[in-house]
DSSP file (Angstrom, degrees, kcal/mol; ACC not computed):
  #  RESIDUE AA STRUCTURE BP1 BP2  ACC     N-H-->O    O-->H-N    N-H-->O    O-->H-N    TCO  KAPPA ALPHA  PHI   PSI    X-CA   Y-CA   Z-CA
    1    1 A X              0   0    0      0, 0.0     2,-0.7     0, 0.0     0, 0.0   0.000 360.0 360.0 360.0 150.3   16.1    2.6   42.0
    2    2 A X        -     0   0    0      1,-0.0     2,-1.1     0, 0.0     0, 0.0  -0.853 360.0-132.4-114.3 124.5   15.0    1.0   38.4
    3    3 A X        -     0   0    0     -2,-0.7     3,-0.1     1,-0.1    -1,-0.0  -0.527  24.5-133.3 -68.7  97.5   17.3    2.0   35.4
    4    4 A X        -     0   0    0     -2,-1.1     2,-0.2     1,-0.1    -1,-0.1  -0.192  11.1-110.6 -44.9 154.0   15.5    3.0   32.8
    5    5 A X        -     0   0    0      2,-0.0     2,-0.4     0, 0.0    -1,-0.1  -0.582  29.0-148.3 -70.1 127.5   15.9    1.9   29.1
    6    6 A X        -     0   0    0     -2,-0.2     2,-1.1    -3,-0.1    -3,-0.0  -0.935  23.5-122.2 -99.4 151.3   17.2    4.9   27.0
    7    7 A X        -     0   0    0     -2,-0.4     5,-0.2     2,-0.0    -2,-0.0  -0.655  23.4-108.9-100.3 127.7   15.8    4.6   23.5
    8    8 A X     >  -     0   0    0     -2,-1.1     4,-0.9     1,-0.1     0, 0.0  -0.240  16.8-127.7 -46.8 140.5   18.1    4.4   20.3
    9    9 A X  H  > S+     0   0    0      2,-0.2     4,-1.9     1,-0.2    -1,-0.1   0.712 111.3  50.4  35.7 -79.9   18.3    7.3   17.9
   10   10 A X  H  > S+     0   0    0      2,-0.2     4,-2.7     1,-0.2     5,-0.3   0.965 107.1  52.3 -60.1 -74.3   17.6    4.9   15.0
   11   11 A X  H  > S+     0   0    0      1,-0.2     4,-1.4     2,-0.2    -2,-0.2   0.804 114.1  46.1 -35.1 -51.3   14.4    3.4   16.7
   12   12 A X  H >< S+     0   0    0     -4,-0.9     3,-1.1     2,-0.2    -2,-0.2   0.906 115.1  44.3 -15.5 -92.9   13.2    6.7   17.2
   13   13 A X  H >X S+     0   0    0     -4,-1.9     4,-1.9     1,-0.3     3,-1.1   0.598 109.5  56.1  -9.7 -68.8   14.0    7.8   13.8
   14   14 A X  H 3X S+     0   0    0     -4,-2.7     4,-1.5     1,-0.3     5,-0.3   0.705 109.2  50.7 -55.5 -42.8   12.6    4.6   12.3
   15   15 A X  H << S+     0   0    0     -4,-1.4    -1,-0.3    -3,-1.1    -2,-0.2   0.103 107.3  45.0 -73.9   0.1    9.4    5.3   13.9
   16   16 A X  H <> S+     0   0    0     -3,-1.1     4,-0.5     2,-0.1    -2,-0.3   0.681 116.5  50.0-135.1 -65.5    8.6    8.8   13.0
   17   17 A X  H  X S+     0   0    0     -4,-1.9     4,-1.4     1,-0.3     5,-0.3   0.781 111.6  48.2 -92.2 -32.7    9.6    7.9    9.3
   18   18 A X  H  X S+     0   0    0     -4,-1.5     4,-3.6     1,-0.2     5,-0.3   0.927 109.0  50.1 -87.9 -15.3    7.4    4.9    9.3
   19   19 A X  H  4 S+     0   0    0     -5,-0.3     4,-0.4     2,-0.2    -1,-0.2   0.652 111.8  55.1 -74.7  -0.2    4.1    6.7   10.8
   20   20 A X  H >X>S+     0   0    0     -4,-0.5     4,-1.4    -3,-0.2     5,-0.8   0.651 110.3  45.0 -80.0 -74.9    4.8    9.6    7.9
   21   21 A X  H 3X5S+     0   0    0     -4,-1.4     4,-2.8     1,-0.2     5,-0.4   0.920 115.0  44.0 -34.3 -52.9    4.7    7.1    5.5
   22   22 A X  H 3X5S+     0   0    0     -4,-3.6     4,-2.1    -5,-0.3    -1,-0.2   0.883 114.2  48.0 -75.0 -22.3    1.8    5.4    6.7
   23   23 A X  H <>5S+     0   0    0     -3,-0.5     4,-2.0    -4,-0.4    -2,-0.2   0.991 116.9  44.5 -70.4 -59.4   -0.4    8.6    7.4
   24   24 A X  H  X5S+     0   0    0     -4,-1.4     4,-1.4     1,-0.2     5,-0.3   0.834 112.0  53.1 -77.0  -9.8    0.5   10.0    4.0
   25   25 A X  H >X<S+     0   0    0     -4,-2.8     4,-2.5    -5,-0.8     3,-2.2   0.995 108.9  53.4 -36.9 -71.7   -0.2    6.4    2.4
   26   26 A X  H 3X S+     0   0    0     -4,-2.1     4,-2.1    -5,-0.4    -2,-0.2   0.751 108.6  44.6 -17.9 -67.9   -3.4    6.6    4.1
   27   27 A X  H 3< S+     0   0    0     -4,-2.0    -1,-0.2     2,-0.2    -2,-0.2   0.464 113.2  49.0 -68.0 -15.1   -4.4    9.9    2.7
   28   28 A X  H <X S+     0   0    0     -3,-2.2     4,-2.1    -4,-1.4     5,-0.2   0.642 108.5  58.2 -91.9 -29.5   -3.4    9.2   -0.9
   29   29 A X  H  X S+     0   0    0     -4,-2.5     4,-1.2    -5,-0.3    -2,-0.2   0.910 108.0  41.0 -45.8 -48.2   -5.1    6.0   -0.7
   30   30 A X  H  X>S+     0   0    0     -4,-2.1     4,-1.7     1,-0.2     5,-0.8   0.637 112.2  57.2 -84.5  -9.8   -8.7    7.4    0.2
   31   31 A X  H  >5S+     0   0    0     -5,-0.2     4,-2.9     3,-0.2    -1,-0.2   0.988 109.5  38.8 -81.9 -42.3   -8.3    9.9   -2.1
   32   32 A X  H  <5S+     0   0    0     -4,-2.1    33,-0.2     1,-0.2    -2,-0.2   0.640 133.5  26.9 -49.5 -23.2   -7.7    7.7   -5.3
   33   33 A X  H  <5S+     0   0    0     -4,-1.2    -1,-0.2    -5,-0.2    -3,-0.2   0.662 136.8  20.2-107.8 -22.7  -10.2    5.2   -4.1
   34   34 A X  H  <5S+     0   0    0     -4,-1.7    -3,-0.2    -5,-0.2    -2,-0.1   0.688  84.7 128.2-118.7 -12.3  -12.8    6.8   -1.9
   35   35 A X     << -     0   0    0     -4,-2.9    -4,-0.1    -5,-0.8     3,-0.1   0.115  55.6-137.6 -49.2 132.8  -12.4   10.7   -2.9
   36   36 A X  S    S+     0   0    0      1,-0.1     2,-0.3     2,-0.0    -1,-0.2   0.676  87.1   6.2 -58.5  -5.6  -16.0   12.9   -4.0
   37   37 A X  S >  S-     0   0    0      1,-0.1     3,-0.6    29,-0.0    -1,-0.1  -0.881  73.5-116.6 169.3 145.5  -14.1   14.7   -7.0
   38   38 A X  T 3  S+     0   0    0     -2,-0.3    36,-0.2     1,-0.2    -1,-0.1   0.543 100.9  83.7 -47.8 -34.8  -10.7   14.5   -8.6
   39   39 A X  T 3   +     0   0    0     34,-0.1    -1,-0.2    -3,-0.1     5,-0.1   0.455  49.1 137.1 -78.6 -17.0  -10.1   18.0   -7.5
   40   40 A X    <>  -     0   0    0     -3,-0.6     4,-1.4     1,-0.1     5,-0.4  -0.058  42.5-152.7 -10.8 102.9   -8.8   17.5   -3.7
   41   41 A X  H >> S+     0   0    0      1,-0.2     4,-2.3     2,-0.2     3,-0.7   0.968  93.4  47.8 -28.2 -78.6   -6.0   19.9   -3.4
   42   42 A X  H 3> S+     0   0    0      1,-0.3     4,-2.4     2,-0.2    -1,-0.2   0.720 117.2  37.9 -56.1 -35.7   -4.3   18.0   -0.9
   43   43 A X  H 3> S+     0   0    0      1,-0.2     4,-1.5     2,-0.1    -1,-0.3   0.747 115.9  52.1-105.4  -5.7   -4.6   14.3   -2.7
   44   44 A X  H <X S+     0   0    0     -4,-1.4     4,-3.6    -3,-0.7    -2,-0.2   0.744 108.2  48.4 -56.5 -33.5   -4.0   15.6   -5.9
   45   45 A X  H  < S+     0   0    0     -4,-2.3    -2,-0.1    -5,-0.4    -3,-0.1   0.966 118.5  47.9 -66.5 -48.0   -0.6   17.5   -4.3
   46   46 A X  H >< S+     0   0    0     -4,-2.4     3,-0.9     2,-0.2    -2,-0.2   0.930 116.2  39.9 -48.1 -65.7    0.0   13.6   -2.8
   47   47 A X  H >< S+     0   0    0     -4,-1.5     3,-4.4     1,-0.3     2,-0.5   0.855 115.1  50.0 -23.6 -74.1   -0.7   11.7   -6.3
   48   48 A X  T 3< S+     0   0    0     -4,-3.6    -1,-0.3    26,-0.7    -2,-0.2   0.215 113.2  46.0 -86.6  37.9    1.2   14.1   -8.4
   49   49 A X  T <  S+     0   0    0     -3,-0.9    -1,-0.3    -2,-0.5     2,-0.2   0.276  93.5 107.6-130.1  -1.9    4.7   14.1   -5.8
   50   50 A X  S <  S-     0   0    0     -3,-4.4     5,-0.1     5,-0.1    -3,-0.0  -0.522  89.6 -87.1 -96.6-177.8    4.5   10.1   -5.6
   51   51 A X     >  -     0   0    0     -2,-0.2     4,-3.1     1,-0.1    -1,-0.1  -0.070  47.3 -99.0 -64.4 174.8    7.0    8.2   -7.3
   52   52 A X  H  > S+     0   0    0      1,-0.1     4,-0.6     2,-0.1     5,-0.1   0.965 122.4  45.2 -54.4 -57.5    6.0    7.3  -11.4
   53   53 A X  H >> S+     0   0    0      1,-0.2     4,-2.1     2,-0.2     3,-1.2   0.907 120.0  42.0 -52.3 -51.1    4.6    3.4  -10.7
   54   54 A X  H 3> S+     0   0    0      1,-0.3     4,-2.6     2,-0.2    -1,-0.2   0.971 119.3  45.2 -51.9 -63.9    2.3    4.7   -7.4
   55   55 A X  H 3< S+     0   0    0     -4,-3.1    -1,-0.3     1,-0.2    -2,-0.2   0.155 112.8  47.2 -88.6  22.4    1.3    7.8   -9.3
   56   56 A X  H XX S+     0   0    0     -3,-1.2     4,-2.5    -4,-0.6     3,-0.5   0.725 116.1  49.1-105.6 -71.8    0.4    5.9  -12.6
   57   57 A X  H 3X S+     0   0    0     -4,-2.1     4,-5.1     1,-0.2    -2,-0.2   0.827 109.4  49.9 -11.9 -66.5   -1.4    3.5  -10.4
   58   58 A X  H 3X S+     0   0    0     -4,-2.6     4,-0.8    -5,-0.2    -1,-0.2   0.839 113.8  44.9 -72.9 -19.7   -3.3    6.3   -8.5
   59   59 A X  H X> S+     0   0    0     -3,-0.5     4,-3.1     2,-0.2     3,-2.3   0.979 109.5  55.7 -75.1 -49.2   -4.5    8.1  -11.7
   60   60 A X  H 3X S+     0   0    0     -4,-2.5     4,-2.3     1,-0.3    -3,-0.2   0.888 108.8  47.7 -24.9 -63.2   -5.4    4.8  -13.2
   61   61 A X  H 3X S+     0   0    0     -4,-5.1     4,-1.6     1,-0.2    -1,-0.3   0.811 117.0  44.3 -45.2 -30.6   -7.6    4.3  -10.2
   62   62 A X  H <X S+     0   0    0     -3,-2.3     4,-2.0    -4,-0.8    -2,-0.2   0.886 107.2  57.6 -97.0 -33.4   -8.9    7.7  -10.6
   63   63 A X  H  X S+     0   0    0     -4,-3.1     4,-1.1     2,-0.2    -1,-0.2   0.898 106.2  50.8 -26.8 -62.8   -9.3    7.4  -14.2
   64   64 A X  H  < S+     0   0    0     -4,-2.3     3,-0.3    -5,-0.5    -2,-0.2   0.998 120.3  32.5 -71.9 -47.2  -11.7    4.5  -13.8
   65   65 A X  H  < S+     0   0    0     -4,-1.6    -1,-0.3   -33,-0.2    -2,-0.2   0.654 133.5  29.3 -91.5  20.0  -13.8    5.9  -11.5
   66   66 A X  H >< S+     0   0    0     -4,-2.0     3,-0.5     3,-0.1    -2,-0.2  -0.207  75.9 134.7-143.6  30.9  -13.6   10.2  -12.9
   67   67 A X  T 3<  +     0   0    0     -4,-1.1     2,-0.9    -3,-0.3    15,-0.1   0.770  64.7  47.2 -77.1 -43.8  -12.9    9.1  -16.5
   68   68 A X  T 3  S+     0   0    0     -5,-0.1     2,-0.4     3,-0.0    -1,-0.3  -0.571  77.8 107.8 -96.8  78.0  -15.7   11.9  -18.1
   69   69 A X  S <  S-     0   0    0     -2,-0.9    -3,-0.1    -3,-0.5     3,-0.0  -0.931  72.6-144.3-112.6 125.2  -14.4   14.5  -16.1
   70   70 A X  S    S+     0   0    0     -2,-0.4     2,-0.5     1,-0.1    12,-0.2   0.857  84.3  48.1 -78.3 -20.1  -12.6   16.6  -19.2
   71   71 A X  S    S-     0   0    0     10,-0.1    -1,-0.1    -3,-0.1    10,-0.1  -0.939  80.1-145.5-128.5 162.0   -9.8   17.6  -17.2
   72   72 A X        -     0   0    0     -2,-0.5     3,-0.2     8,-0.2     5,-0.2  -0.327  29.6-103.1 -93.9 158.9   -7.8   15.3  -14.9
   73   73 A X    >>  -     0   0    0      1,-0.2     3,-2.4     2,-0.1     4,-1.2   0.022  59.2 -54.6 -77.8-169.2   -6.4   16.6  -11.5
   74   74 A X  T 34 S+     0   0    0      1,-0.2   -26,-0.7   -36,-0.2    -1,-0.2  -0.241 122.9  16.6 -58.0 110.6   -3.0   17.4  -10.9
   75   75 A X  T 34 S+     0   0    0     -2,-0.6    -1,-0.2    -3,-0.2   -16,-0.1   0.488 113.6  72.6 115.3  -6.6   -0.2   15.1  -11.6
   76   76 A X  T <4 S+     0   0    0     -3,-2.4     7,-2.7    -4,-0.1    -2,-0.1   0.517  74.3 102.1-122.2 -15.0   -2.7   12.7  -13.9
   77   77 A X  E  <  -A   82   0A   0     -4,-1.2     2,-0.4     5,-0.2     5,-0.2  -0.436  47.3-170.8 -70.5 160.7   -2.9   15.4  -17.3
   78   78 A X  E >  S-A   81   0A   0      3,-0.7     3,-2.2    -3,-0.0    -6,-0.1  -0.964  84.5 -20.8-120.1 111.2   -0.7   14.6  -20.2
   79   79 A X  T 3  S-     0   0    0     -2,-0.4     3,-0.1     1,-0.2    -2,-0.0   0.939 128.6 -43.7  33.9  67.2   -1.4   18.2  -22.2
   80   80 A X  T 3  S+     0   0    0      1,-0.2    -1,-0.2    -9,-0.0     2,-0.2   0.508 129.6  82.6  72.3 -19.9   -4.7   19.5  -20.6
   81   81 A X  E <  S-A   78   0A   0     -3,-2.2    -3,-0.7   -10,-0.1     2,-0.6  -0.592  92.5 -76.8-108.9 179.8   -6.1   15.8  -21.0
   82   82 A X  E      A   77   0A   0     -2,-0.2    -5,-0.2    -5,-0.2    -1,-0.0  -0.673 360.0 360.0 -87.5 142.9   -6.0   12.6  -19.1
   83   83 A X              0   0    0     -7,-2.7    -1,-0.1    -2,-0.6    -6,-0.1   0.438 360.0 360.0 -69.3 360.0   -2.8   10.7  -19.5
């Protein structure tokens, strides 16, 4: 009979936390770089919940390419404009 391996807790753990991370990476990356319109619910929701440097980053990026759009999506306005 072959003794299975049980797998640590932590490994587990570690592995579910980093494949979150990397799916929503994923999905705030294409939206800031590859998105049709500022207006995505769902990668606007991402942008405006990541930390300040990321989400300063991702509006920049969105800035440069949505820059005449008069208002900016969620998470990028400073009073009704872009920040």
């Amino acid at each position: 009979m072959t003794k299975q391996r049980k797998r640590h807790p932590i490994f587990i753990r570690v592995t579910f936390l980093a494949t979150v991370v990397l799916l929503i990476g994923g999905k705030w990356y294409a939206y800031v770089a590859h998105a049709d319109t500022p207006y995505d619910n769902f990668g606007a929701s991402i942008n405006a919940i990541m930390p300040g440097p990321i989400n300063r980053v991702g509006c920049d990026m969105l800035k440069k390419r949505f820059g005449t759009v008069p208002i900016p999506p969620k998470g990028c306005d400073g009073a009704g404009r872009w920040a």
